[in-house]
N, C-alpha and C positions, 0 to 999 in steps of 0.2 A: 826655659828659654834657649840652654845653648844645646838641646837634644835634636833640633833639625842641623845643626854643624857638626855635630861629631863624627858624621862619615867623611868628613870632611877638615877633617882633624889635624892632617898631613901636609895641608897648608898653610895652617895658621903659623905667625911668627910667634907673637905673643899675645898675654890675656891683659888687660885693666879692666879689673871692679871697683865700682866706689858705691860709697853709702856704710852701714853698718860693720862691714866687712870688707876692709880695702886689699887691692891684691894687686901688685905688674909682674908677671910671670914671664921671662922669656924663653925661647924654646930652644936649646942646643940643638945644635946644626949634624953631631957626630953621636947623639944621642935622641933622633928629635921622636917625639910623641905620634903615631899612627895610627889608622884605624885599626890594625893588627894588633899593634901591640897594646890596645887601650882595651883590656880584657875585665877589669872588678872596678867596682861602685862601691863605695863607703857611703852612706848616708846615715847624718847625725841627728835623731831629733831631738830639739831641743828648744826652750824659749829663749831667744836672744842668741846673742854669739858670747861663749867663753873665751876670755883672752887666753887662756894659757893651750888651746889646742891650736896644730899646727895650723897655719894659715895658705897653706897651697893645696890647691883645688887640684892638678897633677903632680904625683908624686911616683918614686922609680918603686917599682914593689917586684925585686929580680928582676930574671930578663926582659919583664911588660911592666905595664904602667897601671896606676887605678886613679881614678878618677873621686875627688871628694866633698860633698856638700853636705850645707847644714840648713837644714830645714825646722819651720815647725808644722810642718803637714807635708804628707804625700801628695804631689801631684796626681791628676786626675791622668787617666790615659789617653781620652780623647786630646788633650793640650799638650801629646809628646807624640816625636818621629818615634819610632820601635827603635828601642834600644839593643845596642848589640852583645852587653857584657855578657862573660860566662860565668862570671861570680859577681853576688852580690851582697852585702852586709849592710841591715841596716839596725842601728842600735839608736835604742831610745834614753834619753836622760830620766833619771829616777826621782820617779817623787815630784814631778812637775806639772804644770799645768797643762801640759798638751803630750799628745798623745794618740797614737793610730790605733783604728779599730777595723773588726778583720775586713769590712768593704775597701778599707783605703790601701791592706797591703795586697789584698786579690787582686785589687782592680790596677792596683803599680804593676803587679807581677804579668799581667795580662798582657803589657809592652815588652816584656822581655821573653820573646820567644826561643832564645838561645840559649837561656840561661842553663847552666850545668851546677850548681853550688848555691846554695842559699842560706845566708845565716843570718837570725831575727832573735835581736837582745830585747827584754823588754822590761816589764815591773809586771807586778799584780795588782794591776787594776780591777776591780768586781763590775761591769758595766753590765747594762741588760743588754741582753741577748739582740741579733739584729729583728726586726721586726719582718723584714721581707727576706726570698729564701737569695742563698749567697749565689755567685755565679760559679760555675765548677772551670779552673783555670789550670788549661794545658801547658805541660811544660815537659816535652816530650824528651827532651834529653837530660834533665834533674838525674843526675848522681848522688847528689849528696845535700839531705838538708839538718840543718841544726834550728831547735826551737827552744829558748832558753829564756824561766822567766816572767811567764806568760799565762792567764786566764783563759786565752785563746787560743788554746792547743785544738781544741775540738772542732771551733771553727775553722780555724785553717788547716788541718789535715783533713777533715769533712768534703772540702772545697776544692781540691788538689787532684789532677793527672797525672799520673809520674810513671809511666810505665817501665823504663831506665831505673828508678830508684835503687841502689845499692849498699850506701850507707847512711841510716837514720840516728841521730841525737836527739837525745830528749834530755834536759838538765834542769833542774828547779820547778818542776811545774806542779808540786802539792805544794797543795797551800790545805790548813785546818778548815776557813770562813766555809762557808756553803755559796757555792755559784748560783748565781742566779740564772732563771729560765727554766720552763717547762718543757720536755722533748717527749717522742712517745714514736719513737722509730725503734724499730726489732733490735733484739739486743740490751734494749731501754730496762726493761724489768729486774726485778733485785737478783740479786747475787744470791744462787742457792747456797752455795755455800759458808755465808756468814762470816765469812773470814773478819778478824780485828783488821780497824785501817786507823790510822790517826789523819787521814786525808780522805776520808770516802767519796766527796762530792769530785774532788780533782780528778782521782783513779777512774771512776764514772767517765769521765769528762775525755782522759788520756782514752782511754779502750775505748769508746764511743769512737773517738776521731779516728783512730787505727784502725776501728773495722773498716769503718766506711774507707778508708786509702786503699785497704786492702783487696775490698769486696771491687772496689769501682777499676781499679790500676793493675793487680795481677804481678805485684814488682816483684823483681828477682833478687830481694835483700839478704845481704852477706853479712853488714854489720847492725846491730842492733846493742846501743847503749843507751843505756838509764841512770840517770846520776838525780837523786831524788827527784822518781819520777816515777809514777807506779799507775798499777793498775788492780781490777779485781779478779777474782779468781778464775772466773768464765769469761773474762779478756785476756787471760794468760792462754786459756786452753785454747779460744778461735784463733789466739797466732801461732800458735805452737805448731797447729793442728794446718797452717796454711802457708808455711814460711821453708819451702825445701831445701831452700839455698842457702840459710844462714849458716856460718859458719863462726861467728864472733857475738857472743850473748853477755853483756857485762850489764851490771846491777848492782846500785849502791843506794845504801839506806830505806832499803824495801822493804813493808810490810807481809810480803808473799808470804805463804804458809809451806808449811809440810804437802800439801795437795797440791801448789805449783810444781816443789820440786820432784815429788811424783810421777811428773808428767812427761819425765824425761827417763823414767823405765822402758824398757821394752814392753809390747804388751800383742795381744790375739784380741780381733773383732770377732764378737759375738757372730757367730754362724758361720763364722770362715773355715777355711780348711786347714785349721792351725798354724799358718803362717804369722811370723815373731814381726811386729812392726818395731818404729823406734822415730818419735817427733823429734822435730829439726835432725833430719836424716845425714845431713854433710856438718851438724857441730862439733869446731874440732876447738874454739877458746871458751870457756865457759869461768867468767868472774863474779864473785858473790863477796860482797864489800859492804858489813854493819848492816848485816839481813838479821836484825833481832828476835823476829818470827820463827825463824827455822829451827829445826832440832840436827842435834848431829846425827842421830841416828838415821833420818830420812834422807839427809845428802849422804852420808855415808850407802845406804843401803841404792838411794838411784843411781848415784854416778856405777859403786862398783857393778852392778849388775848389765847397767848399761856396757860399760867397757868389756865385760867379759862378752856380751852378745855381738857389739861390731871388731873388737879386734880378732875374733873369733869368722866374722861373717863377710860377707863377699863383700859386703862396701869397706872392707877392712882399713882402705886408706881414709877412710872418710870416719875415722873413729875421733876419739877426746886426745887432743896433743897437749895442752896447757890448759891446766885447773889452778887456779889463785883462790883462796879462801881467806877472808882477812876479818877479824871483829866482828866476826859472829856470836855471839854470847853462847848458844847451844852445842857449837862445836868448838870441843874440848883439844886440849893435847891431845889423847886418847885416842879419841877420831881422827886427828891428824895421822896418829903412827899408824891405825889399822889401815884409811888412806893412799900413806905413804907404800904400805904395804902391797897396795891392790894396785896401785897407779905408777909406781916408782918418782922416777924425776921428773915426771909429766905435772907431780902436783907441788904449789906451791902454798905455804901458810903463814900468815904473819898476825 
């Protein structure tokens, strides 16, 4: 209701709500609230209103403002003026009755054509799959999105323009259950490699979504983090294998194998003219946090050999700056000194 006024924002004195949620807001005169400075959206879903969250709808968030509501459904887009925030954040209550599913957050996201920042909290809900195909929703200046929580990583990466995209969060998104839905788009086929997952259907689900981002967007991502959030073994190698710009690769709690970490040796195309390649060509952070999978021997043996190839080779500035290794079970003290040895203060271990 108040999204055809918000361009018009710089006028208002003050807000009265009544009903469920009472509010009189008024608007300082030497700090007042603008269309400039009214840049992030908070939205809560939820059923009902909780007393103990704050109750103003404008609130200072530094030098701008954000604006915040509590919904239990997304609005529809044809029932809003285009929204103008650059960040948005919408978090859902856990474990409730209500709940968006991926039509409701494409089609909100389709009014926000400026947006720069996206962050979507969710639960694991198991829903079937949408019946009809999603809309594919431009968001030509997305910087930065986080997806946290959620069944419906696949839908909504799938669904996504982002040709800007620079930094990607993925946190929470295995889950053991099996997701429902049948798919049968390239890529879809089992993992030659076999690899152990104690999440297989999610991992499916995460690399599913990331191709298709990948394939359709072309984005020039830099950061790439994984906080239990995985993929299979031939979803590690199509990004590896398509990602030139990254330079921040952090992953915690992964199933990845000895064949992922592989993947980050130097290596020659069959029929080439022996020319040394090396995937994710500009990685210079590379974090490996309670990857229970791995051996030491295989990180030990890709990193050093990788390092000797780019500090040695013309992209030399473009080599491994900062190695964290933390609770890994396969990599030992041992590993750590030989490591230390090959990487100096570049590497860290705990």
């Amino acid at each position: 209701m108040l999204s055809p006024l918000l361009p018009s924002v710089d006028r208002w004195r003050s807000l009265t709500m009544q009903g469920q949620r009472e509010e009189i807001q008024t608007f300082v005169k030497d700090a007042p609230v603008t269309s400039d400075s009214l840049r992030s959206l908070r939205i809560y879903i939820q059923q009902g209103f909780l007393e103990d969250v704050p109750n103003e709808t404008f609130v200072p968030h530094g030098p701008e403002y954000a604006m915040q509501v509590w919904l239990e459904q997304l609005p529809r887009s044809r029932l809003l003026a285009p929204l103008r925030f650059t960040t948005i954040n919408i978090m859902e209550e856990f474990f409730s009755d209500v709940h968006s599913q991926p039509i409701d957050i494409l089609d909100f996201l389709s009014a926000c054509p400026e947006l720069e920042a996206f962050h979507y909290t969710g639960w694991h809900h198991n829903d079937d799959p949408p019946t009809e195909p999603l809309p594919v929703v431009s968001l030509p200046n997305l910087h930065t999105l986080h997806l946290k929580s959620t069944c419906m990583a696949r839908s909504i990466l799938s669904s996504l323009y982002t040709p800007r995209l620079t930094d990607l969060y993925l946190a929470h998104l295995n889950v053991e259950l099996e997701l429902r839905g049948e798919y049968h788009e390239e890529g879809d086929s089992e993992d030659d490699a076999q690899d152990f997952s104690q999440s297989p259907s999610s991992d499916h689900a995460t690399g599913m979504g990331l191709r298709k981002l990948i394939a359709r967007s072309h984005p020039p991502l830099v950061v790439l983090d994984m906080d239990f959030s995985d993929m299979r073994t031939k979803d590690f190698k199509y990004l590896f294998d398509r990602l030139p710009y990254l330079q921040e690769f952090l992953i915690v709690a992964s199933d990845m194998s000895d064949t992922v970490i592989r993947l980050l040796r130097p290596f020659t195309l069959s029929g080439d003219d022996g020319t040394i390649h090396t995937r994710l060509p500009r990685l210079r952070r590379l974090g490996l946090y309670n990857c229970q999978r791995l051996s030491g021997d295989a990180i030990v043996e890709a990193l050093s050999t990788r390092v000797q190839h780019t500090d040695n080779g013309p992209l030399g500035t473009n080599t491994l700056t900062d190695v964290a290794i933390s609770a890994c079970e396969g990599f030992t003290a041992e590993h750590g000194h030989i490591l230390t040895e090959r990487l100096g203060r570049r590497f860290r271990q705990s």
